[in-house]
C-alpha positions in Angstrom: -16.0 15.8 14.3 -14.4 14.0 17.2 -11.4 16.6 17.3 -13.5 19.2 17.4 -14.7 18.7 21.1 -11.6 16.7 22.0 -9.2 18.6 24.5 -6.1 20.0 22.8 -4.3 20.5 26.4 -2.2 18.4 28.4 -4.5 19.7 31.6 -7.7 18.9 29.8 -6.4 15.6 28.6 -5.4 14.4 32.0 -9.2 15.9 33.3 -11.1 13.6 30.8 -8.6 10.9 31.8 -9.0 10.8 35.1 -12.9 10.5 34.1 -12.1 8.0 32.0 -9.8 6.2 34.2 -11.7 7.0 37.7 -15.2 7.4 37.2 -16.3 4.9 34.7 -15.0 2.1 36.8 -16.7 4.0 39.7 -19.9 4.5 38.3 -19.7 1.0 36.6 -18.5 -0.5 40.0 -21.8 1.2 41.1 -24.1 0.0 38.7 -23.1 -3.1 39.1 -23.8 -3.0 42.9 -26.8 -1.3 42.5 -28.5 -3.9 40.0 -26.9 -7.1 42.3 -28.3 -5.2 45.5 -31.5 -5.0 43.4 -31.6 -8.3 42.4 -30.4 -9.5 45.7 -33.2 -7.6 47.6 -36.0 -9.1 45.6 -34.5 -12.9 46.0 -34.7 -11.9 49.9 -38.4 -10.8 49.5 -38.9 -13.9 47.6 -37.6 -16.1 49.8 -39.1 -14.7 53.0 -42.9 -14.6 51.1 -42.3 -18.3 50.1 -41.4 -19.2 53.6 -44.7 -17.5 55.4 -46.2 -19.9 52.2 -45.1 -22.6 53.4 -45.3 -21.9 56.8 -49.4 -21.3 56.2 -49.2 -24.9 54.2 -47.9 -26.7 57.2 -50.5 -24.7 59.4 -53.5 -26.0 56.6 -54.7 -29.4 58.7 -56.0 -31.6 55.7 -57.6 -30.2 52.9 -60.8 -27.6 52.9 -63.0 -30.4 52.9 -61.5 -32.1 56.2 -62.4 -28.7 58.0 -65.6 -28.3 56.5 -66.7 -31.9 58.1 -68.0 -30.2 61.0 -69.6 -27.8 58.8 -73.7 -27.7 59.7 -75.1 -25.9 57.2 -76.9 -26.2 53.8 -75.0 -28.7 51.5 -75.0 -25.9 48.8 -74.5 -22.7 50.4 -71.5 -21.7 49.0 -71.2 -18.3 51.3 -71.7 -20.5 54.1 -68.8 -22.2 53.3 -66.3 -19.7 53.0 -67.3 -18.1 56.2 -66.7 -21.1 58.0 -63.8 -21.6 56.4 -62.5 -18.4 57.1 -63.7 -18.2 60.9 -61.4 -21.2 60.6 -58.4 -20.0 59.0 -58.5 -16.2 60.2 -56.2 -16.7 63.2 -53.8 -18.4 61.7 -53.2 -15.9 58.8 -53.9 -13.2 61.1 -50.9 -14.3 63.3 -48.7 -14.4 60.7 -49.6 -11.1 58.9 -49.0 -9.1 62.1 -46.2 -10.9 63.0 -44.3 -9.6 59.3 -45.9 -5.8 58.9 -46.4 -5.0 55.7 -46.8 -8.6 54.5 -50.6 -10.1 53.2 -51.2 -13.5 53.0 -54.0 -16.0 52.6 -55.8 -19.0 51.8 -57.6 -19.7 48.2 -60.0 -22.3 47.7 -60.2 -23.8 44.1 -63.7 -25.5 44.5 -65.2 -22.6 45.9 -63.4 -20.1 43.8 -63.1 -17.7 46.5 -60.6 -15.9 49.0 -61.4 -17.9 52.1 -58.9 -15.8 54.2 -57.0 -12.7 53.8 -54.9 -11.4 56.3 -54.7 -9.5 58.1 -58.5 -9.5 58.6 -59.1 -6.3 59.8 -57.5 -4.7 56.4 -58.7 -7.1 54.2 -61.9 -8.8 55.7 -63.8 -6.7 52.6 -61.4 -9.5 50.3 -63.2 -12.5 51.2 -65.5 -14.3 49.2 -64.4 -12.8 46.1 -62.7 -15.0 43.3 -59.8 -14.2 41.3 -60.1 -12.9 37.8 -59.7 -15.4 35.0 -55.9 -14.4 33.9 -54.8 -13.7 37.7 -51.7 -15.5 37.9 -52.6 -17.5 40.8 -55.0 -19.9 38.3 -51.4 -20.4 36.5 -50.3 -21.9 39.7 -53.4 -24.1 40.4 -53.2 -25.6 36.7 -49.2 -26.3 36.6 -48.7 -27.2 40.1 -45.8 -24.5 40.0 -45.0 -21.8 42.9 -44.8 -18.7 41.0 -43.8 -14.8 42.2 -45.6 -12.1 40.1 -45.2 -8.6 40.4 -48.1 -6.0 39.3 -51.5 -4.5 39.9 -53.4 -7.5 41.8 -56.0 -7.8 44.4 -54.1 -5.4 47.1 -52.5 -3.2 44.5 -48.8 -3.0 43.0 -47.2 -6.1 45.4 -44.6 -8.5 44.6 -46.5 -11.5 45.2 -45.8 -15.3 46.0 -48.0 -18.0 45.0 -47.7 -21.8 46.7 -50.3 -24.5 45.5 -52.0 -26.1 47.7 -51.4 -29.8 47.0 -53.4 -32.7 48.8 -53.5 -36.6 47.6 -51.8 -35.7 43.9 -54.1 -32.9 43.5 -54.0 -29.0 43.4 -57.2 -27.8 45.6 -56.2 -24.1 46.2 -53.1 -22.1 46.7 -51.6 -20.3 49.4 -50.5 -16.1 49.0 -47.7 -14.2 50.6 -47.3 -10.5 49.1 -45.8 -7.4 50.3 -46.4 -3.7 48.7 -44.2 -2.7 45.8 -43.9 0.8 47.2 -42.4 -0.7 50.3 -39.7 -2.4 48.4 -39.1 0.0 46.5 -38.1 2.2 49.6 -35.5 -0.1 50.4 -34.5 -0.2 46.9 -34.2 3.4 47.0 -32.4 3.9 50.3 -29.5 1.4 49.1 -29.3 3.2 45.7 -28.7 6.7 47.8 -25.9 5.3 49.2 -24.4 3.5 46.7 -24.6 7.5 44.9 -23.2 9.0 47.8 -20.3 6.8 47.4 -19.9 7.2 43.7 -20.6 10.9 43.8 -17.4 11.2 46.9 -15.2 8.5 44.9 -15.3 10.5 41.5 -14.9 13.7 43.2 -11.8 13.0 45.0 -10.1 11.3 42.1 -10.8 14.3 40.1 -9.6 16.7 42.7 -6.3 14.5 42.7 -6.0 14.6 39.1 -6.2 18.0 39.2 -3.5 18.5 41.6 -1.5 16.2 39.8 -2.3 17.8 36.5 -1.1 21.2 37.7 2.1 20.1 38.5 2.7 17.4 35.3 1.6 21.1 33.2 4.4 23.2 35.0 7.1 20.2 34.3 5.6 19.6 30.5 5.7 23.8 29.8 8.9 23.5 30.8 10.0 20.6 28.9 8.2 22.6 25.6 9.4 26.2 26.1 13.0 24.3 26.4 12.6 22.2 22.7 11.4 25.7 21.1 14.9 27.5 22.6 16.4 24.2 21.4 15.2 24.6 17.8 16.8 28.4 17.4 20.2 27.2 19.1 20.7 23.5 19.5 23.7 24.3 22.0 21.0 25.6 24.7 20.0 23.2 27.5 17.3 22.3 29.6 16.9 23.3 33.1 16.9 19.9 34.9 13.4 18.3 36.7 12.8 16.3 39.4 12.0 12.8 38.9 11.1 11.1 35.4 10.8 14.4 33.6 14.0 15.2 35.1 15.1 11.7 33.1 13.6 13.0 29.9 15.4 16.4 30.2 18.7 14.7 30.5 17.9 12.8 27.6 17.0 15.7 25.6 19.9 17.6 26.3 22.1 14.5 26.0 20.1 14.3 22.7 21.0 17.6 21.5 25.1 17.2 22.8 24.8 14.7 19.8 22.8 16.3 17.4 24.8 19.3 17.5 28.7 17.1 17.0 26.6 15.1 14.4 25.9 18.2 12.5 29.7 19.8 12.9 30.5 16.4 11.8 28.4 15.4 8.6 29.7 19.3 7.6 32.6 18.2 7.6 31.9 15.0 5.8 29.8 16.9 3.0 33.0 19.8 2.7 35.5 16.9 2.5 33.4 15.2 -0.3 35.0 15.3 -3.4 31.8 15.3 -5.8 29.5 18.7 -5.4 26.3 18.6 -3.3 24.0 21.3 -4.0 20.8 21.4 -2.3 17.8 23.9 -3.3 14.3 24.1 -1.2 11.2 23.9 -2.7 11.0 27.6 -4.3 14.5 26.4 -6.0 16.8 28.9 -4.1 20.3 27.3 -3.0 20.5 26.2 0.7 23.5 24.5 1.0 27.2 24.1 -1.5 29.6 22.1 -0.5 33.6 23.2 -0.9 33.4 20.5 -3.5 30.5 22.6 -5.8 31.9 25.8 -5.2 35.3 24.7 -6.6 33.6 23.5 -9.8 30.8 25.5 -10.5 32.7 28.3 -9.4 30.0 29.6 -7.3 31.4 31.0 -3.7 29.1 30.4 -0.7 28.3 33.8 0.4 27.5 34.7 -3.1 25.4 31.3 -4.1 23.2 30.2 -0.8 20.0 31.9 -1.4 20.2 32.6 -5.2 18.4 30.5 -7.6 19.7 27.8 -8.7 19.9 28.9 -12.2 22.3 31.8 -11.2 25.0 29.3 -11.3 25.2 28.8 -15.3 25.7 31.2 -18.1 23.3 33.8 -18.6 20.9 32.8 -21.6 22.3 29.0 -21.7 20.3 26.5 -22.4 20.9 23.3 -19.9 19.1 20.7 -18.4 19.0 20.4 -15.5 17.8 16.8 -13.3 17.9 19.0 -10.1 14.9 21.4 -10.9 13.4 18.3 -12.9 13.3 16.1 -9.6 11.6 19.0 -7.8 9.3 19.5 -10.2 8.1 15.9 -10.8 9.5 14.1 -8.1 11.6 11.6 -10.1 15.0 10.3 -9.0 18.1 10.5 -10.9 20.9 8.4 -10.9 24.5 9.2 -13.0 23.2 11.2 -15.8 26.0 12.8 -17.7 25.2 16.5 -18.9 27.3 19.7 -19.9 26.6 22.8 -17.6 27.4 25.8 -19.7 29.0 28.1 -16.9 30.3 31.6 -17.0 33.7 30.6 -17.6 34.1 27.3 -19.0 32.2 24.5 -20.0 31.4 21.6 -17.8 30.8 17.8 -18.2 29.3 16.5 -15.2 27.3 13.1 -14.2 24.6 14.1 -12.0 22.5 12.4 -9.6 19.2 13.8 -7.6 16.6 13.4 -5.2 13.9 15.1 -3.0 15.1 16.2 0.6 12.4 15.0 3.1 12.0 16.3 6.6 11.2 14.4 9.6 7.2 13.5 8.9 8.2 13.0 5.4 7.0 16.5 3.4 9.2 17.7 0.6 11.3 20.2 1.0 13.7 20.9 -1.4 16.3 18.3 -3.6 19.6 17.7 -3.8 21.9 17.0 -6.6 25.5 15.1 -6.3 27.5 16.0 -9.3 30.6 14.4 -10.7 33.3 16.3 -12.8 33.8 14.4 -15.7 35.9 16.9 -17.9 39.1 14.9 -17.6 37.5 11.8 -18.4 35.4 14.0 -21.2 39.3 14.6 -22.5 40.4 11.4 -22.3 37.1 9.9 -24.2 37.9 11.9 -26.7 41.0 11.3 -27.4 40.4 7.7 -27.0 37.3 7.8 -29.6 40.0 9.8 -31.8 42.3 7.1 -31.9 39.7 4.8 -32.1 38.4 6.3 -35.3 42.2 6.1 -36.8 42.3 2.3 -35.9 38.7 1.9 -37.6 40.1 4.2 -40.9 43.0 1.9 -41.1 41.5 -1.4 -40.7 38.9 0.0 -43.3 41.8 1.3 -45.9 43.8 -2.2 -45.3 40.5 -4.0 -46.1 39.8 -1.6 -49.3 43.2 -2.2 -50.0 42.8 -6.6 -49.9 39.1 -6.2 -51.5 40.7 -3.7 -54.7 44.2 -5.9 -54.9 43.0 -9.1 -56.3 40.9 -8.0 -59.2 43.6 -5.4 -59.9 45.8 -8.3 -59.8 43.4 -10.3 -62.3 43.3 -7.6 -64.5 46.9 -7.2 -64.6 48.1 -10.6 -65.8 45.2 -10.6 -68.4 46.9 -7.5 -70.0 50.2 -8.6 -69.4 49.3 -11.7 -71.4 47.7 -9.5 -74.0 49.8 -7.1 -74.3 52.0 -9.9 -76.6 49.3 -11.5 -77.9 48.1 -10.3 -81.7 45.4 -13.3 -81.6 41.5 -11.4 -81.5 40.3 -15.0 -80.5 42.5 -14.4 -77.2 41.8 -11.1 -76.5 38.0 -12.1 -77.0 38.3 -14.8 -74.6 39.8 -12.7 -72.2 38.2 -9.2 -72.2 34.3 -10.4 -70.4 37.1 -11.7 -67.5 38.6 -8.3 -67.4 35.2 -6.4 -67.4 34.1 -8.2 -64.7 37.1 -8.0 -63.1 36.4 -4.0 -63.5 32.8 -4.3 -62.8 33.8 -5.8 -59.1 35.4 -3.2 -58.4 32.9 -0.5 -59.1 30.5 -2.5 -57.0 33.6 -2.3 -54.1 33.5 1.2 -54.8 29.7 2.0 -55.2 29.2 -0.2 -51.8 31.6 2.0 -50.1 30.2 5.4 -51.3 27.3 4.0 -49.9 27.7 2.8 -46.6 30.3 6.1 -46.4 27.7 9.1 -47.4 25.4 10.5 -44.5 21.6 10.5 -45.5 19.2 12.5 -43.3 16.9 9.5 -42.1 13.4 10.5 -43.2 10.9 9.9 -40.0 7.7 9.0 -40.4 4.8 5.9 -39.1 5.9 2.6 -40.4 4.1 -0.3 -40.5 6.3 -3.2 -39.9 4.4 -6.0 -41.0 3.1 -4.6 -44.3 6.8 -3.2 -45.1 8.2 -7.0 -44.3 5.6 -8.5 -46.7 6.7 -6.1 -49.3 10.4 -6.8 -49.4 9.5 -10.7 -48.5 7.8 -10.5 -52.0 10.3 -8.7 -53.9 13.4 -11.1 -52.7 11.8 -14.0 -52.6 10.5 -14.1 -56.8 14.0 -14.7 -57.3 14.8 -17.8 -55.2 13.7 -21.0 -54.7 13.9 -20.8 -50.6 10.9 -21.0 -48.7 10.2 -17.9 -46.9 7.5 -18.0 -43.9 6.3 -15.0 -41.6 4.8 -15.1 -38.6 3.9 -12.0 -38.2 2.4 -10.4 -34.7 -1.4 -8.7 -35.0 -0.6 -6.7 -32.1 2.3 -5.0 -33.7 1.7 -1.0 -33.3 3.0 1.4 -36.1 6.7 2.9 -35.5 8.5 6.0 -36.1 11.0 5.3 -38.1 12.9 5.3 -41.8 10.7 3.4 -43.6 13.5 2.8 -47.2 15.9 2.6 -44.6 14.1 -0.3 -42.9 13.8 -2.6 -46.1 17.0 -2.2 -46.8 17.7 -3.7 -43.6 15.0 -6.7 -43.9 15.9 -7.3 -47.2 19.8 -7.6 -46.6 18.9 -9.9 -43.8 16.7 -12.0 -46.3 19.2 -11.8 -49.3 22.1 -13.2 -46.5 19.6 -15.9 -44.8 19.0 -17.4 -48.9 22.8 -17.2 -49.5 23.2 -19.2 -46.6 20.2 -22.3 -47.2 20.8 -24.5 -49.7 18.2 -25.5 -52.4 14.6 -26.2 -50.3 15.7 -24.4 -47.6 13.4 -22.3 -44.9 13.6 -18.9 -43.6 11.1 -17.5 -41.0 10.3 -14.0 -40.5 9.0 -13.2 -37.1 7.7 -9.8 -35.4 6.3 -9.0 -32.2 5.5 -6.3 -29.7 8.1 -5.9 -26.6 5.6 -3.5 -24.1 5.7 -1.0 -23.4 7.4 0.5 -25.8 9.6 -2.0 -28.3 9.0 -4.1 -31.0 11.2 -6.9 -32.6 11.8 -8.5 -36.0 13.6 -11.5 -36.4 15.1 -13.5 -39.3 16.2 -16.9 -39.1 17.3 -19.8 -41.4 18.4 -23.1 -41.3 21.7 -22.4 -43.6 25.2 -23.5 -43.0 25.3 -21.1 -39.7 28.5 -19.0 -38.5 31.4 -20.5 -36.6 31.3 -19.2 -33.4 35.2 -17.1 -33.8 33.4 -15.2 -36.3 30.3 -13.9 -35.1 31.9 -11.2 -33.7 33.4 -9.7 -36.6 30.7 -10.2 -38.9 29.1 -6.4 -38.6 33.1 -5.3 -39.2 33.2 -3.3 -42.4 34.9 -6.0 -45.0 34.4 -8.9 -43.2 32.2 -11.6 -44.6 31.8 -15.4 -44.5 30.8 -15.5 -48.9 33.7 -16.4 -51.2 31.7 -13.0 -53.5 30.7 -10.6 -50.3 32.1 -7.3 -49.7 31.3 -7.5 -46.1 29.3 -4.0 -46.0 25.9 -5.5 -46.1 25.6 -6.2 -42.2 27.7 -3.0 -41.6 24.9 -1.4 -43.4 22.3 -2.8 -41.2 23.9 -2.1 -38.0 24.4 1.5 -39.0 20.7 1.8 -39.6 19.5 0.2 -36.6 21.9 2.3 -34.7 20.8 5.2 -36.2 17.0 4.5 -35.0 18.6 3.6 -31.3 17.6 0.1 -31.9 19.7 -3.2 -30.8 21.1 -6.3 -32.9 21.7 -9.8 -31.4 22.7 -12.9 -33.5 22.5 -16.4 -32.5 24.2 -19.2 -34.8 25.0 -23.0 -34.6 27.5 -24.0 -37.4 25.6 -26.3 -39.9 22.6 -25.8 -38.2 21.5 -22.2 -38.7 21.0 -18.5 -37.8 18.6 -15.8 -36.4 19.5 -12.1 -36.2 16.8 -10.5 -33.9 16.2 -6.8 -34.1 14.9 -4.5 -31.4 13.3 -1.2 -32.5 11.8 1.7 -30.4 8.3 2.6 -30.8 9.3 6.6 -31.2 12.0 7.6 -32.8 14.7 10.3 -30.9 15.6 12.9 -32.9 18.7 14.5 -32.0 17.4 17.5 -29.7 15.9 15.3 -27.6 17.4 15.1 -24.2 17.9 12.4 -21.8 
């Protein structure tokens, strides 16, 4: 509402300043003035009425009774009495009425309750005689002894009027009046006020007209200032025409301004073309506005041909891509080295991509801009690395097939070398269970490894943790004499996950936390919720713990702290938890125990998904 009537002008502006600015000190200055010269006034009239009262005091010889002692009529007459105190008093209050026009003063007598004088006489003769009404302020004064000035309707009409008691011997026997007509000082009042508007009225008026002149002129140098900023905006090499004085300051800034402005930009375009990563920036509608050299190269887009076009013009027709450019405009959300594969006309192309919203100067979006690295060479070299990677990993697995398989084959050869001369049934009784098992090891070598070697589609679904722990907790723990406690968290939510797959996990975990307590031994299961969006089991013993050289190895295929294992259990485990994008951290003190924690999203990520 207050915008609505508020100037929108420079002019106008500087108007209601200089009202601002000028008048209300003025006027205030006035006011001020007015209400002192007011107040100053009435302490004059106050004074000056006090004074004739005091001056009609000293002029009272005695008290009333003193003059009445020559006083020769009846005792009780009380009419008597005032006239001859009144043919007594007359001249004196005569004398000082007409010597202050205007002014009424006189004598009152408490023990006759009567105006004894009221001057002057010939005005006010008609007053004598008559007492004062019981709330007239001048029976305030008698009672407290005070002076007092009152202003109102009294005996002469509207007066500002001063009261003096009358004090003889300790004790209040009248008071004396001085008043003067309101209407008279109100004149007076009235006559300063004029002039102190006269003055206001010429003070306000010529600041204004000042202002005005001024304004004209600070308009003229201020249009000129503006119309020069608008050229400016359509062709930063224009210039201002200079100005005199401090606009002429601001102009040279401005142009000095715009000098820079226009070698930054030549410059940061030749910063963004000598960048080797591609810029692309898109406004808000998602139509390219500016491709560095760097962009065109890569994306094979040239600049005449891509500024303007939609971003999506740059990939393959019908491809499917994502892209963290038109996400961050859509949503807002940064991104920072994302890799991604940009299907383009030509070629494929794996990038890492970063983004962000463009902001002008008051901070509205208007477009984003995404810096993309060319990672196809280091795609190649990944892959050739992860290649020979996987050989390494075949042949460390077929050297530990081939030390797992030796030994019983070894067994089982020297029993039927020994057989082979032997004729004694007894013998080859004694050692055919030792060759069966012998052959019975290494089916479970080979079962093991068909196992953790064939691919099963993980079958998704809502898993709850804590029932599925007390499941498998039942079915390992019939067999063994360990002690097997669970803490298990309330506040654990359902997860998406493979629940078969799951206690298989657990229940490797438990089977390797009994092998490795002795008889009496404790294992504690633990689970919990990791907001916002984890949870974690946790398995820990107090067994003979793993040296602290070997902790690293022991999710290696083959490798395995038991004289019996084959070293695929954990391998197993880390498989699954991999396969559910889940983490696996061990902690172990040799002789004092172990705890493998697992971490476990709440959803599960199928393989469409995209980061």
């Amino acid at each position: 509402m207050f915008r609505a009537w508020f100037p929108s002008t420079l002019r106008a502006k500087l108007l209601l300043l200089s009202l601002v600015v000028v008048a209300v000190p003025i006027i205030t200055a006035g006011y001020v003035i007015e209400i002192k010269g007011r107040n100053a006034l009435n302490e004059e009239k106050q004074d000056k009425l006090f004074g004739l009262t005091r001056i009609l005091d000293s002029q009272l010889a005695g008290d009333f009774d003193g003059l009445l002692a020559d006083y020769q009529g009846k005792p009780d007459d009380r009419v008597a009495k005032i006239a001859y105190l009144n043919g007594r008093l007359r001249a004196i209050t005569d004398a000082v009425a007409d010597a202050n026009p205007g002014v009424g003063v006189g004598y009152y007598c408490k023990a006759l309750n009567a105006i004894v004088t009221y001057g002057p006489s010939r005005d006010y003769a008609d007053k004598v005689g008559l007492p004062i009404s019981p709330d007239h302020p001048g029976r305030r004064v008698m009672t407290s002894g005070e002076p007092l000035v009152e202003s109102g309707l009294l005996v002469r009409g509207h007066i500002m009027n001063a009261m003096w008691p009358i004090r003889r011997n300790g004790e209040v026997i009248g008071y004396i009046w001085a008043n003067e007509l309101s209407d008279a000082i109100e004149r007076q009042t009235s006559a300063m006020d004029h002039a102190i508007f006269v003055i206001i009225f010429g003070g306000v008026l010529l600041g204004g007209a000042l202002v005005h002149v001024m304004s004209i002129r600070i308009s003229r140098d201020v249009s000129c200032i503006k119309n020069g900023l608008a050229t400016l905006g359509l062709d930063i090499r224009k210039r201002i025409a200079p100005l005199p004085g401090e606009f002429g300051e601001i102009v040279a800034a401005i142009n000095a301004m715009a000098r820079a402005l226009a070698d930054a930009r030549t410059l940061n375009e030749n910063i963004v073309n000598s960048v080797a990563d591609g810029i692309i920036a898109v406004d808000n509608e998602g139509l390219v506005t500016s491709i560095n050299t760097a962009a065109q190269q890569m994306m094979n887009a040239p600049l005449e041909t891509s500024v303007g076009q939609p971003y999506q013009s740059l990939f393959r027709p019908g491809a499917k891509f994502t892209s963290v450019l038109l996400d961050t405009l859509q949503t807002g959300k940064q991104y920072i080295g994302v890799d991604l594969v940009h299907p383009l006309a030509t070629k494929t192309l794996h990038v890492s991509a970063s983004s962000s919203v463009l902001l002008d100067g008051s901070g509205a979006v208007i477009g984003a801009v995404v810096v993309i690295k060319d990672l196809s060479e280091k795609f190649h070299l990944q892959t050739q690395i992860m290649r020979a990677d996987r050989l390494a990993a075949l042949g460390e697995l077929m050297a530990g097939i081939a030390h797992e398989i030796r030994n019983p084959l070894t067994s089982i050869r020297g029993f039927m070398q020994h057989l082979e001369s032997s004729d004694d049934i007894a013998e080859w009784q004694l050692y055919a269970p030792l060759v069966i098992r012998q052959v019975d090891s290494l089916n479970r070598i080979i079962t093991e490894l068909l196992e953790f070697g064939r691919y099963r589609p993980p079958r998704i679904g809502f898993v709850a943790l804590n029932a599925l722990i007390r499941e498998v907790t039942m079915l390992a723990g019939n067999k063994w004499s360990t002690e097997i406690a669970m803490e298990l968290s309330p506040d654990v939510p359902p997860i998406e996950a493979d629940g078969e797959a799951l206690k298989q996990v657990v229940l490797n975990l438990v089977l390797n936390a009994i092998q490795a307590t002795s008889e009496g031994g404790r294992i504690i299961i633990r689970t919990a919720f990791l907001p916002p969006d984890q949870v974690s089991i946790s398995v820990s013993d107090d067994g003979v713990g793993i040296a602290p050289e070997d902790l690293e190895k022991v999710f290696d295929p083959f490798f395995s702290t038991k004289p019996t294992g084959t070293g695929l259990g954990l391998a197993m485990v880390r498989r699954i938890i991999d396969a559910h994008d889940g983490h696996i951290g061990i902690n172990s003190t040799l002789g004092l125990g172990t705890e493998i924690t697992l971490r476990l999203p709440l959803s599960h990520k199928t393989s469409g998904d995209e980061a």
